[in-house]
VOGU-3710 file (C-alpha; in Angstrom, 3 decimals, decimal comma):
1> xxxxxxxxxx> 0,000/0,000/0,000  1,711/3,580/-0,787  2,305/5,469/1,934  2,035/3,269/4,542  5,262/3,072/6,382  7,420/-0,843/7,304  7,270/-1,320/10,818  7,867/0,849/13,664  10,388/2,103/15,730  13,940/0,203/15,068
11> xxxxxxxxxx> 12,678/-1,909/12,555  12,058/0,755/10,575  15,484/1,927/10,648  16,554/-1,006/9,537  14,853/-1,407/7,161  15,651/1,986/5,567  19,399/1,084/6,221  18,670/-2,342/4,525  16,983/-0,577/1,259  20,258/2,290/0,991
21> xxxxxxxxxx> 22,414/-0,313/0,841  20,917/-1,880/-0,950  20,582/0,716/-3,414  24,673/1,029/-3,150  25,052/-2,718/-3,870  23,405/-2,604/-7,057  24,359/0,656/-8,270  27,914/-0,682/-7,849  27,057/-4,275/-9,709  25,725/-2,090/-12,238
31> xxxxxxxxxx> 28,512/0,186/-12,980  30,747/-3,112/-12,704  28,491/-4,577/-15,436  29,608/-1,315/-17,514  33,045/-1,489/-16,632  33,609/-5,076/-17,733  31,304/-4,753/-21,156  33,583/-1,624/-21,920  36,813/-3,701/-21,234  35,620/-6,791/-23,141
41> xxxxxxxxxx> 34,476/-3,986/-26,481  38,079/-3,070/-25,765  39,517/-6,270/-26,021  37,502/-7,744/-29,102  38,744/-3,962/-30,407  42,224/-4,655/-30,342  43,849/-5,774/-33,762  45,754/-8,601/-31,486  44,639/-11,874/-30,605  44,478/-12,721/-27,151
51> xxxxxxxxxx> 43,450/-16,302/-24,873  43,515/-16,772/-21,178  45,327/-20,143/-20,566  44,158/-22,113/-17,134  47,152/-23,494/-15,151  46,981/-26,764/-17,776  46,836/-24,391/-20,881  43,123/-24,994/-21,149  41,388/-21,962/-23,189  39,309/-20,194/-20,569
61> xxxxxxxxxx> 38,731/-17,302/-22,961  40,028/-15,898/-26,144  38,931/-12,777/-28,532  36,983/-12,416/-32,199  40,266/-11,830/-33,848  41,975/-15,224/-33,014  39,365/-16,823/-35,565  41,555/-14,972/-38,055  44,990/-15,914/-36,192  44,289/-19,342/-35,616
71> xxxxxxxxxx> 40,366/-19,975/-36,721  39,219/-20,862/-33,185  35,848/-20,651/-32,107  35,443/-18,065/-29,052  32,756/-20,180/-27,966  33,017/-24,046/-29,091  36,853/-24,065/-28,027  36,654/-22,389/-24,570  38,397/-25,397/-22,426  39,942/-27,063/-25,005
81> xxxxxxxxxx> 43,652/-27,476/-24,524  45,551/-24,659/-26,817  48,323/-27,222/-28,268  45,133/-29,760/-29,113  43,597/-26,902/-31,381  46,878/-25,088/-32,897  48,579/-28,456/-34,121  52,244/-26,208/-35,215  55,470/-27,973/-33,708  56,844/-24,919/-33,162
91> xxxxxxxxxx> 54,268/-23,428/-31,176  54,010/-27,295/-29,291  57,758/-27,307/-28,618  57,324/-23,306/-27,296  54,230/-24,590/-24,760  56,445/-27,562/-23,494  60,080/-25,581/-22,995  58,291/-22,823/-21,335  60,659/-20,183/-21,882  58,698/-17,210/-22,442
101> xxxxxxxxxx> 61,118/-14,520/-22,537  61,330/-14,754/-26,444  58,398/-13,882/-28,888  57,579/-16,896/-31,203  57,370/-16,467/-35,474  54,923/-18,609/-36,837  54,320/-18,684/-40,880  51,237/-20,018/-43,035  48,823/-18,973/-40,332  45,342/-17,923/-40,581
111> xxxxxxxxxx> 42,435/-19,409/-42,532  44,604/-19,267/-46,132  48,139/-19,880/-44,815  49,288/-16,390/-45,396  49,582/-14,335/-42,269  52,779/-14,458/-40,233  52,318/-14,236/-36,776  54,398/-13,017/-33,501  52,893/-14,720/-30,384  54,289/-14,412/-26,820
121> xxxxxxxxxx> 53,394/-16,042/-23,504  53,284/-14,155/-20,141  52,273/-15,971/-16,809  49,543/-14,534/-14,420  48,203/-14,949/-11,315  48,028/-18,711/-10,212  49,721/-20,640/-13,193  47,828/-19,253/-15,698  48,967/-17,899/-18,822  47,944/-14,781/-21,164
131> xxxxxxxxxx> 49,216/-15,746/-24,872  49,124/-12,777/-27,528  49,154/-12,728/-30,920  50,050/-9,690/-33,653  49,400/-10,030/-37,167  53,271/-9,149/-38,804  52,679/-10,018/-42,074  53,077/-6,585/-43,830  55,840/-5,667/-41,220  57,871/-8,478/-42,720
141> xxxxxxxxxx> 56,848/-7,679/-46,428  57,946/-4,226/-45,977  61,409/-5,727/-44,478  61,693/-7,898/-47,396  61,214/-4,883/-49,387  63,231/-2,934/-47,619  66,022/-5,480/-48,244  65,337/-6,034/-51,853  65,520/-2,326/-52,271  68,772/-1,640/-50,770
151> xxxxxxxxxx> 70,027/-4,953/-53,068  68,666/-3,721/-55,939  70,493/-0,176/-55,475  73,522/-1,390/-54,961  73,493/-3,820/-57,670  72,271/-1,167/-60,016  75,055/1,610/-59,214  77,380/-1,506/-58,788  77,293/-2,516/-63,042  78,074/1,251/-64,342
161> xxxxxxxxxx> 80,636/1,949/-61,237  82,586/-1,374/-62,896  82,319/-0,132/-66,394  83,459/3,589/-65,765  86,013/1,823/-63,266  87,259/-0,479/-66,122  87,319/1,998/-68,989  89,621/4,838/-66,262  92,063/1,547/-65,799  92,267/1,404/-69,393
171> xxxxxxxxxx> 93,119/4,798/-70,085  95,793/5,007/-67,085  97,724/2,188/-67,965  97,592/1,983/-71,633  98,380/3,587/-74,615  95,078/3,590/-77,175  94,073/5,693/-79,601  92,361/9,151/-79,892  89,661/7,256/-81,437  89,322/4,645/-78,699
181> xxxxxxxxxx> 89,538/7,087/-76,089  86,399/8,826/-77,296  84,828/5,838/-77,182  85,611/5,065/-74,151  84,593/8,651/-72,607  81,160/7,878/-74,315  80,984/4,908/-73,117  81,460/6,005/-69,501  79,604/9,185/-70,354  76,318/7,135/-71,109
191> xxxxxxxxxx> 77,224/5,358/-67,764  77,524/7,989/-65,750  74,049/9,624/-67,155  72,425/6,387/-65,914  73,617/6,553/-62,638  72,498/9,982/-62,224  68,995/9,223/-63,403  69,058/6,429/-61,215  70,329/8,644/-58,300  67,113/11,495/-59,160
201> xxxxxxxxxx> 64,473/8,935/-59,883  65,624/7,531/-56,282  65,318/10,990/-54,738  61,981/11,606/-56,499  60,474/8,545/-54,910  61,832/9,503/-51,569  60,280/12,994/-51,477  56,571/11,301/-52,735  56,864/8,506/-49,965  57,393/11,278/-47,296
211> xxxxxxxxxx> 55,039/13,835/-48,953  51,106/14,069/-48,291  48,462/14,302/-50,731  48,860/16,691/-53,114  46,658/19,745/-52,678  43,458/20,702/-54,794  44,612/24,323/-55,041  46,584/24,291/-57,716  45,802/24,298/-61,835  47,726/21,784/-64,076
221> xxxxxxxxxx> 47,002/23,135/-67,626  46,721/20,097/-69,624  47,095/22,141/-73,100  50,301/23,277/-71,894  51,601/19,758/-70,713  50,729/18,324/-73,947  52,466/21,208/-76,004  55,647/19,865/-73,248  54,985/16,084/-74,159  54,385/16,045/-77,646
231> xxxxxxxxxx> 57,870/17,650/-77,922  59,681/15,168/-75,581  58,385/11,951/-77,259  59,121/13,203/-80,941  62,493/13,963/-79,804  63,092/10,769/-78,202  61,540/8,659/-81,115  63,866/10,314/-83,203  60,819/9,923/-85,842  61,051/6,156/-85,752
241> xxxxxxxxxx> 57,645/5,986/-84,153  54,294/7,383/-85,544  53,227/9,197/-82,532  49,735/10,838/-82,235  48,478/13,166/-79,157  44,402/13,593/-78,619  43,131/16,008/-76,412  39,312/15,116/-76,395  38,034/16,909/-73,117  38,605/20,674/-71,819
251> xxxxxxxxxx> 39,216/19,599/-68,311  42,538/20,395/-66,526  43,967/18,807/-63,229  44,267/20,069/-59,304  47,388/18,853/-58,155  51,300/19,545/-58,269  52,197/20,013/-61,823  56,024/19,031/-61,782  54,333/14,951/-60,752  51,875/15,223/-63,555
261> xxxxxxxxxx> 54,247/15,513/-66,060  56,945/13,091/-64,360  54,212/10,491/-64,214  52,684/11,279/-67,669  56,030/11,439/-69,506  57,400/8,346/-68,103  54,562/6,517/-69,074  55,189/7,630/-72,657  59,123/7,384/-72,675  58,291/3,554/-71,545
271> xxxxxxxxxx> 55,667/3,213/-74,814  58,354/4,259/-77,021  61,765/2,243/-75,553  59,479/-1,246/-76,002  57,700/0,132/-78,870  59,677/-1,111/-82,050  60,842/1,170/-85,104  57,889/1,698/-86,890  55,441/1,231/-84,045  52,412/3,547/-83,183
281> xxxxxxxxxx> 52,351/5,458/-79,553  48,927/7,317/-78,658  48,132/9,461/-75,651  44,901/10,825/-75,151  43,248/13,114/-72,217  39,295/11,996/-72,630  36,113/11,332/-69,791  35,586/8,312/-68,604  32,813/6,453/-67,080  32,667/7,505/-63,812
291> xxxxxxxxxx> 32,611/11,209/-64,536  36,277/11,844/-63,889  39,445/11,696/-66,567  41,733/9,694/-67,769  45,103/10,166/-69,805  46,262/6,930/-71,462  49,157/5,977/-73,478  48,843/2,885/-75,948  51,550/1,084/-77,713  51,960/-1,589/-80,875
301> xxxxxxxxxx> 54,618/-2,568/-78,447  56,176/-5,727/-76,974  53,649/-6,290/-74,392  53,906/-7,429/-71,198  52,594/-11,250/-69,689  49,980/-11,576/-67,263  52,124/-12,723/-64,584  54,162/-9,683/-64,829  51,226/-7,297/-64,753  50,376/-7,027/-61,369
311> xxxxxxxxxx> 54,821/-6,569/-60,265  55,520/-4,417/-62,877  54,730/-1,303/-60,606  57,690/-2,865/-58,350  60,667/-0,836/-57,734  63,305/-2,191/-60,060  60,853/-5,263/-60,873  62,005/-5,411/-65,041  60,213/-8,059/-67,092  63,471/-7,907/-69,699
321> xxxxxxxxxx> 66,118/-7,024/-67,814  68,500/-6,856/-70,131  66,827/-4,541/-72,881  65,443/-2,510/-69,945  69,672/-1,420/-69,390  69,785/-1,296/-73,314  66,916/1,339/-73,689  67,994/3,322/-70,225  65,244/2,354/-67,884  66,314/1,918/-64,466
331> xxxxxxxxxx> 63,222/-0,027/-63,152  62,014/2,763/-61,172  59,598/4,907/-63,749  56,408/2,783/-63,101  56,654/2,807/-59,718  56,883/6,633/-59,534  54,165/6,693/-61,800  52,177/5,006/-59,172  53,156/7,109/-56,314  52,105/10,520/-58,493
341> xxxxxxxxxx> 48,500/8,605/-59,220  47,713/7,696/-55,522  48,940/11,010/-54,647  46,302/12,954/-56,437  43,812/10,282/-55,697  43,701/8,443/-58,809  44,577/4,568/-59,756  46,662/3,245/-62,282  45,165/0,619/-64,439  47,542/-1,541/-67,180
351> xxxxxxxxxx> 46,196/-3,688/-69,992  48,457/-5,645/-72,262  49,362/-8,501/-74,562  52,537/-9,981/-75,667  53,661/-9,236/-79,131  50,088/-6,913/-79,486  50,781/-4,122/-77,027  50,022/-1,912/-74,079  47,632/0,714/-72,481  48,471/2,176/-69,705
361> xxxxxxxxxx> 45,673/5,011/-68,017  45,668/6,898/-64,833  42,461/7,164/-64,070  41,295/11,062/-61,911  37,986/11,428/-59,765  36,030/14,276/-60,826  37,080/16,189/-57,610  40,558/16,556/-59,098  39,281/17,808/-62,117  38,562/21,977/-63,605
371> xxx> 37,544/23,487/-66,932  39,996/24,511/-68,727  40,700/27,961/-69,236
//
């Protein structure tokens, strides 16, 4: 009945004191109820696996992400022992030497066999065990890279260092003829040149890996660039090349102008080194589909195999090494190319056939895009 009051006299008391603690008691199982739903969001957060091992490495627990690490089941494999379910004799031999002072490397994990994994164990409380996982799988890739990279330098600097090495040797120590010492200069000349491209290209990919996007504040004029680029490739082809230039849309670019024509002209100085004498080259600036631009370049060229498509954009990845040194290239134009595309927030796309030829377009949104003056 409201109103009426619960006992009298002391019992009353009490029973007030009863119902504010009450109160307390579940206010505080409450905000405990909070607490440990906000750590548990935190831990399923976290791009690191983690399971709670029992004092006879039992799972007691274990987060979403370890169905990626090690496809367990956060529900069906709580109290399961951990060596039953991850059957690696590495990772068995780690659990039974229990020296956990050292981070473990595991390869082939995850549901296709392609992440690499770092796990470490670290005791708790009364035996147990806490056992976390981080995915290192691009860490390692970019340390291959990394390693490749500084290879690939040095053997690149390494080849025109011996020549220019070989020819000075030559001209110390013996006595040749006006007419082989010019060719020699030339010789180390052209050397020289390549090692100094190699050294700028280098540069040039440094300052775009450390650079932010390109801003949308600045005008490219594409009339101009062609005027630039039309130039270039008829004085590189030497006229051994019928080379045609299409301007089909009045739209210019927002972005640094000094990348757009790196990234434009290397893509054309690439159609006509694996273009052979008498081959066509065609760049165009025209819409595409999705409202935006494109400039591609297409060749009567070599081509380029399937397998090497998706490399090719690799830094010093060549699918001809040897005529890639004949014609100049030093492995690294494609790759810039990339770097200027992703910078103003467009793709790169290649299409090719051996013996047939090559397109290659970078593709611009419309928000990188103005009329033309």
């Amino acid at each position: 009945m409201i109103g009426k009051k619960r006992g009298i006299g002391i019992w009353r008391e009490i029973y007030d004191q009863i119902e504010k603690k009450s109160k307390v008691w579940r206010q505080a199982v409450l905000q405990s109820e909070v607490q440990y739903n906000q750590f548990i969001q935190g831990i399923q957060a976290s791009p690191n696996g983690l399971i709670m091992l029992d004092e006879v490495d039992h799972i007691e627990w274990c987060n979403n992400i370890c169905r990626d690490h090690f496809r367990l089941d956060p529900f069906k494999d709580v109290g399961q022992p951990v060596t039953f379910l991850l059957r690696n004799p590495q990772f068995i031999s780690y659990m039974q030497v229990r020296d956990f002072t050292r981070p473990l490397h595991l390869d082939y994990m995850g549901e296709q066999g392609s992440l690499m994994l770092m796990l470490q164990v670290f005791p708790y409380g009364e035996n147990r065990k806490l056992l976390l996982s981080q995915d290192i799988t691009i860490l390692k890739k970019n340390e291959s890279m990394r390693q490749d990279f500084v290879a690939n330098v040095s053997h690149e600097l390494r080849t025109p260092l011996t020549v220019v090495s070989g020819f000075l040797e030559t001209l110390r120590d013996l006595k040749i003829s006006k007419l082989d010492q010019k060719r020699y200069v030339d010789l180390m000349f052209a050397q020289t040149s390549r090692m100094m491209t190699l050294v700028e290209e280098l540069l040039i990919l440094t300052r775009l890996d450390s650079s932010p996007l390109t801003s949308k504040t600045t005008k490219v004029h594409i009339e101009d660039l062609f005027e630039k680029l039309i130039l270039d490739a008829k004085s590189l082809s030497q006229d051994k090349h019928v080379i045609e230039a299409h301007r089909l849309i009045n739209m210019d670019i927002l972005g640094a102008e000094s990348e757009i024509f790196s990234a434009f002209s290397n893509l054309i100085v690439n159609a006509i080194r694996y273009t052979p004498e008498g081959g066509a080259i065609t760049f165009e600036w025209k819409a595409d589909r999705e409202g935006g631009a494109v400039f591609s370049v297409k060749d009567s060229g070599i081509g380029i195999a399937q397998d090497d498509i998706p490399r090719i954009t690799e830094r010093f990845y060549r699918v001809d090494r040897s005529r890639s040194r004949d014609t100049g290239g030093t492995g690294l134009g494609l790759a810039i190319v990339k770097h200027v595309a992703s910078r103003h927030n467009a793709s790169l796309k290649i299409e090719s056939e051996l013996s047939i030829g090559s397109t290659f377009s970078i593709h611009f949104p419309k928000d990188r895009l103005v009329e033309a003056d």
